[in-house]
N, C-alpha and C positions, 0 to 999 in steps of 0.2 A: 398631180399624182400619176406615178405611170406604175404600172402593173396590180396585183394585189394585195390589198391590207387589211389584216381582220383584229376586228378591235374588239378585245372582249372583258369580261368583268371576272375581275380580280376576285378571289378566294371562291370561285365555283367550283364544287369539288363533287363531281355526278359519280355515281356508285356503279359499277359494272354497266356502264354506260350503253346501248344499242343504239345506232343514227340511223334516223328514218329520214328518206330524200325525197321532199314531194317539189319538183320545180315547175315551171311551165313546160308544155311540149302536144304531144297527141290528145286531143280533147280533152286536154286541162288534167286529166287525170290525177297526176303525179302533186298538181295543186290544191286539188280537191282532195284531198288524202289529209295533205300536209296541213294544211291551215284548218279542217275539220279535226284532226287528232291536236294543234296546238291550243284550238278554242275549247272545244272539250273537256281536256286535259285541264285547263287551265297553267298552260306551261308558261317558264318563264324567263326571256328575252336575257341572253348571257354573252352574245357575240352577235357581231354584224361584219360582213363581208361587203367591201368594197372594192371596185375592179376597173383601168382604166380599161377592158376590154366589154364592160356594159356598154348598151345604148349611149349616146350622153344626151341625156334627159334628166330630168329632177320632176318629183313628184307633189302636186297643189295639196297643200294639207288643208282641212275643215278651221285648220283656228288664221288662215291665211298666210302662214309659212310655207316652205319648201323643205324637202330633203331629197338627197340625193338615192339616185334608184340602187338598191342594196340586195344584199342575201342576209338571210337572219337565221341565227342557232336556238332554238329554245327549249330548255330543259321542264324535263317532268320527274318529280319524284316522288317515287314507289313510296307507298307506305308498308309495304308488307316490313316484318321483323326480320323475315329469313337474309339470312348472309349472301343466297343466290340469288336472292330479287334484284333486278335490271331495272334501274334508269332509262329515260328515252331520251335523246337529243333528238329537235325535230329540226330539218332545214327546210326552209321555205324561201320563197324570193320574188321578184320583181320581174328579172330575166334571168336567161344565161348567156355565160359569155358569146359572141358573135363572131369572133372568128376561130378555127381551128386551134391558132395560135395562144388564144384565150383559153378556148374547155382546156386543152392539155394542162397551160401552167395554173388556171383556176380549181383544176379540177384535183390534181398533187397537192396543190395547197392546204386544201380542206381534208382530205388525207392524212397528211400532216399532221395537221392542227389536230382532227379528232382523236388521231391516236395518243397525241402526247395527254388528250383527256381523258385516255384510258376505255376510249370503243375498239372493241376486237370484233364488231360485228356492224355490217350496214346490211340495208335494205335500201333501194331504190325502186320508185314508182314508176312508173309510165304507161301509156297506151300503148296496146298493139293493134292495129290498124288491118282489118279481114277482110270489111265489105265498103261498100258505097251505101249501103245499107242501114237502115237501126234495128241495134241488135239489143231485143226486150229480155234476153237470161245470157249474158256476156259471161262467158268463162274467163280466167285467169292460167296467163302461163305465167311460166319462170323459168329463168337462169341462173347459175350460180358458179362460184370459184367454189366455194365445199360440197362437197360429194353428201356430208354424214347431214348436212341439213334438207334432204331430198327426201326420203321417208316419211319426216315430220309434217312437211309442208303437205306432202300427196293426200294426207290422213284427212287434212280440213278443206282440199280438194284442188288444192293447186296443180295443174297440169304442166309437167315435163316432156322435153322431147319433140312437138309438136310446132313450138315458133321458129321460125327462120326467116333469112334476114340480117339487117342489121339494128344496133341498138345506135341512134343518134344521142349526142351528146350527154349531159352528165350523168344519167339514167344506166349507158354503161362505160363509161369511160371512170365513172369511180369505182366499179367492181373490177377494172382492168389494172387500177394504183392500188387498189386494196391488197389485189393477190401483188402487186410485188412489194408494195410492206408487209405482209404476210400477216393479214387481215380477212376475215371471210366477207365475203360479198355477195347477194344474191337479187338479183332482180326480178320484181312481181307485174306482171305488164296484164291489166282490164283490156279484154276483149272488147274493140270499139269500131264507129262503120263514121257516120257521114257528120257528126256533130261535134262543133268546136268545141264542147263542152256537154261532156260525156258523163253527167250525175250516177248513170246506174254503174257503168265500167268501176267508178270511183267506186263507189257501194260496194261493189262485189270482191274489188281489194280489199277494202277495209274491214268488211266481213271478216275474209281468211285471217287477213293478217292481226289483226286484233285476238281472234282464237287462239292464231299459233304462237303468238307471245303470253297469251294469257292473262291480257290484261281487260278490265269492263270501260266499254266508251257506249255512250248514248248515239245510238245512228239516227233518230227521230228526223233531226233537221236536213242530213242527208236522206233520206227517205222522202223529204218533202221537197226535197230538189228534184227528187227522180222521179216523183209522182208530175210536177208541173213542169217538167221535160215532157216525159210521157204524155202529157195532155198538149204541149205544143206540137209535138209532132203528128198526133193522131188528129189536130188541127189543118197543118201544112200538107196531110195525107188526103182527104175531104174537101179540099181547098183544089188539087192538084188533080183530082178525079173530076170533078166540078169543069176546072179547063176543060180537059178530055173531053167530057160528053157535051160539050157545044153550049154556045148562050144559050138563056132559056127565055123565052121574050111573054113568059105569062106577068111578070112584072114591070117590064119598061113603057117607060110614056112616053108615045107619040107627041110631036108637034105637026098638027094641021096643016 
């Protein structure tokens, strides 16, 4: 297989569709977003992306098969009545593509694809990266291609203006395809410091972002990632003060 293929299911037909983009990257963030709103949700599995610019790895499954390492689309649908109620496509994935060459044409592709299923709107996740630090009330910034979604977002406390920088891989390079198929784009990036996996950062997007779409998601389970974060680090903090202030020899046992 050379380039990308997305194979998807036939007669999906998502209603004012919005694609939320949680992938790997800055302290999982963007994954942690993603696969929490698709379990939640209870969404459901309509496309899978395939790319010869993945890893090439294959992934051990629990019944003792393989599959190959993928990007998955899965739909949520709105129960509301109203004619304005929004669908969600959620992407989620394995990796991202690896070289340059890859996000560009993987990243058009899905562009693409989502439009022709009728999203005129993405959000992408990601971390944004401040300190060396853990950061216990992580703010949220954002970028975006539309102007008239800046307002909305500010009200549920998302901060503009403030990151700089740049945005690696598909986090912003699908808000850069979006604005030229003339799709709104905006990326939501959790304030995050030293940890691969940044439970509260997550939280604190999904917070916002659940608000400002309006839809109800149970944060329980994420709350309970960022509580036994929180306790692992204030572990490694007590541990690393410990070093500091010198063995302490009221405990050790001599040999004679």
């Amino acid at each position: 297989m050379q380039g990308t293929k997305i194979m998807f299911k036939k007669g999906a037909k998502p209603r004012n569709p919005i694609l939320i983009v949680g992938l790997p990257g800055i302290g999982n963030v963007g994954s942690l977003v993603g696969e929490h709103l698709k379990t939640e949700l209870k969404a459901a599995k309509i496309a899978t992306i395939y790319s010869s610019h993945f890893p090439h790895q294959v992934v051990m499954l629990k019944s003792g098969g393989i599959r190959l390492v993928s990007n998955r689309i899965y739909h949520w649908k709105n129960a509301s009545k109203d004619a304005k109620a929004c669908d969600l496509l959620i992407l989620v994935g394995d990796f991202q593509a690896l070289s340059s060459e890859g996000q560009y044409e993987l990243n058009e592709k899905i562009v693409e694809f989502v439009k022709k299923m009728g999203v005129k709107t993405i959000y992408t996740v990601g971390g944004y990266s401040t300190t060396n630090q853990y950061i216990k009330t992580p703010r949220v910034f954002a970028v975006t291609t539309d102007k008239s979604k800046i307002p909305k977002l500010k009200e549920v406390g998302v901060v503009f203006g403030e990151a700089s920088g740049m945005i690696w891989g598909s986090a912003g390079l699908l808000l850069a395809f979006a604005k030229k198929h003339k799709l709104s784009g905006t990326c939501l990036m959790g304030e995050t410091g030293m940890l691969d996996v940044d439970a509260h950062a997550a939280k604190a997007v999904l917070e916002m972002l659940v608000k400002h779409l309006g839809i109800k998601v149970n944060l329980a389970n994420m709350e309970k990632i960022s509580h036994e974060t929180e306790k692992a680090i204030k572990a490694m903090e007590e541990a690393m003060k410990k070093e500091q202030q010198g063995p302490s020899h009221e405990n050790f046992t001599y040999i004679r």
